[in-house]
N, C-alpha and C positions, 0 to 999 in steps of 0.2 A: 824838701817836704813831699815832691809828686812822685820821690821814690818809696816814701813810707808808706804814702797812701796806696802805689801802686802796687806795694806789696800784702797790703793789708785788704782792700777793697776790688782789686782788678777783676775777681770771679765775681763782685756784683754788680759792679758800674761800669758804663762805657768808659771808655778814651775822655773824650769832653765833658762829663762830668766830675769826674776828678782833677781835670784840668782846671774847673772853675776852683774847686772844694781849694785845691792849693794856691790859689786866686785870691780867696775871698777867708779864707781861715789861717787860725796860726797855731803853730804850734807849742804845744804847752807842759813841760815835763813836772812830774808830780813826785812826791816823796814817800814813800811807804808809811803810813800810816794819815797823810795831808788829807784835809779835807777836799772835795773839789767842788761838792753842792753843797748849802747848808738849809735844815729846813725854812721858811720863812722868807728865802732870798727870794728875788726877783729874778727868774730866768732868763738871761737877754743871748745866752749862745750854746748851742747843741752839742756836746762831745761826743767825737768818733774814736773808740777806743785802738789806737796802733800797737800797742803792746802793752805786755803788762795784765792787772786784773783789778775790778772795783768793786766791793761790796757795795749794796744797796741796803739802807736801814730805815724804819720807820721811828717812832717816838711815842710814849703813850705821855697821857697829862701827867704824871710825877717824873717824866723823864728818863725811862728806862727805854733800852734800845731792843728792837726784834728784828733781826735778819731777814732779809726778804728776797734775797739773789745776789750773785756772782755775775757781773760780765766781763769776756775776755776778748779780745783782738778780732775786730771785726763785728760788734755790737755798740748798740744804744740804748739809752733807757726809757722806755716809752711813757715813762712817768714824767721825765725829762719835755717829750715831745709833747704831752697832753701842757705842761706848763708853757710851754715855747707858743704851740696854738691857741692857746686860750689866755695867754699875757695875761696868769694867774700867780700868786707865790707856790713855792715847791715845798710840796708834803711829804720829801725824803728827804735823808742825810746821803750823799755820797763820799766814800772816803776809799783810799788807793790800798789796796792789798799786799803789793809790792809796789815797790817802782814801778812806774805808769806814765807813758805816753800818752795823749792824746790831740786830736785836732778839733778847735772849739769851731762852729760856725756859727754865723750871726741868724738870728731868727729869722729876720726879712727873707732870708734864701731859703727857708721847707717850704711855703706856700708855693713861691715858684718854682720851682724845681719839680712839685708835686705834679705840675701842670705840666711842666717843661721835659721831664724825663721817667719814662715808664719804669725804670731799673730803683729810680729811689724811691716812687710812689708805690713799690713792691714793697722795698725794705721796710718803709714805714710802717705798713700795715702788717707784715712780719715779725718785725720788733715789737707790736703792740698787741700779735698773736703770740710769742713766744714768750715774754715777758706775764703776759695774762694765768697760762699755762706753767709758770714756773711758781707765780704767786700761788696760784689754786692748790698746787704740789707742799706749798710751805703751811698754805691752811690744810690740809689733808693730815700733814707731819704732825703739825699743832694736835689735831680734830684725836686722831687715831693712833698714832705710834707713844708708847710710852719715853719716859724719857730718855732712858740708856740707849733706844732706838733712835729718838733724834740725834742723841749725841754724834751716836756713829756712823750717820748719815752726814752728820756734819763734817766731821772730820775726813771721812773721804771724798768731798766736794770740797774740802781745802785743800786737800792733798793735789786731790785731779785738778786745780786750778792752777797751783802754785807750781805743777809737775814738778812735787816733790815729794817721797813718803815721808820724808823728816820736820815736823809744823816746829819754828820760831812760834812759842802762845803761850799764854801764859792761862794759867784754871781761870782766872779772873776776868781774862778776853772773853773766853769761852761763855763766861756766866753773863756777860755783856750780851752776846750776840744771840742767846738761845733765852736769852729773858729770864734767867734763874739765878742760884745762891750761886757762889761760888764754895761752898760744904758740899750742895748737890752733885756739881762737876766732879770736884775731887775724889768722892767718894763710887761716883757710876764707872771715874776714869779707872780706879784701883779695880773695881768690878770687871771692868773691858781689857785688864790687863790680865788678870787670873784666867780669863778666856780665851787668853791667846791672839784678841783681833788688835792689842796694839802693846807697843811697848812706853814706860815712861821713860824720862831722863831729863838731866836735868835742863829747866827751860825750855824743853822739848818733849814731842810726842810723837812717833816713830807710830805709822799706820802698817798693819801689817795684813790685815783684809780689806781691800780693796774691789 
């Protein structure tokens, strides 16, 4: 485990804090598509993403799902940590992109550690600058860009996650995560294809503007 981490975390944390992190966490491998947070749960341990990619979803009252970020190798989710300090229930869904790694820690260690080590009392407040800045970015998406625009924003932040131009997805995914029909996708998809920025096929969607 303190090869994963040291592979994953060494540019942000000393020596002896990751010494602990593989101490005191375990590791936890996840399934492409697994959930890993569900709303409602009780947050009792922090994941440190090693590899791999998680979407972050929120829920509205009839239960539809809206995207709200990507994180990949070397991230947390700071909705995660405001759950973990406030020994509150969590108002995301977390679920694994690809196969996904991670290192859970136990809550008790962010308090300390906050105290104890200047390199993680950064990340914290980091993750809950970047994480901030990504939402605002998805309300902006929402606020301003038409549809065919989110789409295709979508899809090339699946692409650049998955570091792959070719998306496993299905219209129906799509219409999940972007909070719409899935007629709407299919139909903006057939549009984004006669434009040249992606190609269809089948069960697949080949990004081709990047």
């Amino acid at each position: 485990m303190i090869e994963s981490l040291t592979e994953a975390y060494s540019f942000i944390f000393e020596k002896e804090l990751i010494e602990e992190m593989a101490e005191v966490g375990h590791l936890k491998s996840i399934k492409e598509g697994e959930k890993i947070i569900e709303i409602g749960d009780f947050v009792t341990h922090m994941p440190l993403l090693i590899s791999g990619a998680i979407k972050i979803l929120r829920e509205d009252k009839d239960g539809d799902e809206l995207l709200l970020y990507f994180l990949e190798r070397g991230d947390t989710c700071a909705m995660t940590l405001s759950c973990c300090l406030g020994e509150t229930k969590s108002e995301i869904r977390a679920v694994a992109e690809k196969p996904t790694e991670i290192i859970m820690i136990p809550i008790e260690k962010m308090e300390e550690w906050i105290a104890k080590y200047k390199t993680w009392r950064h990340f914290v407040f980091e993750s809950y600058h970047s994480r901030l800045i990504e939402m605002l970015d998805t309300i902006d998406t929402i606020a301003f860009l038409n549809m065919d625009e989110r789409l295709m924003r979508y899809l090339q932040d699946k692409a650049k996650i998955n570091q792959n131009e070719l998306l496993q997805v299905t219209h129906q995914d799509i219409a999940y995560d972007l909070h719409t029909s899935r007629v709407v996708i299919s139909r903006l998809l057939k549009k984004l294809k006669l434009e040249g920025k992606i190609e269809l096929q089948r069960n697949s969607i080949k990004v081709l503007s990047l």
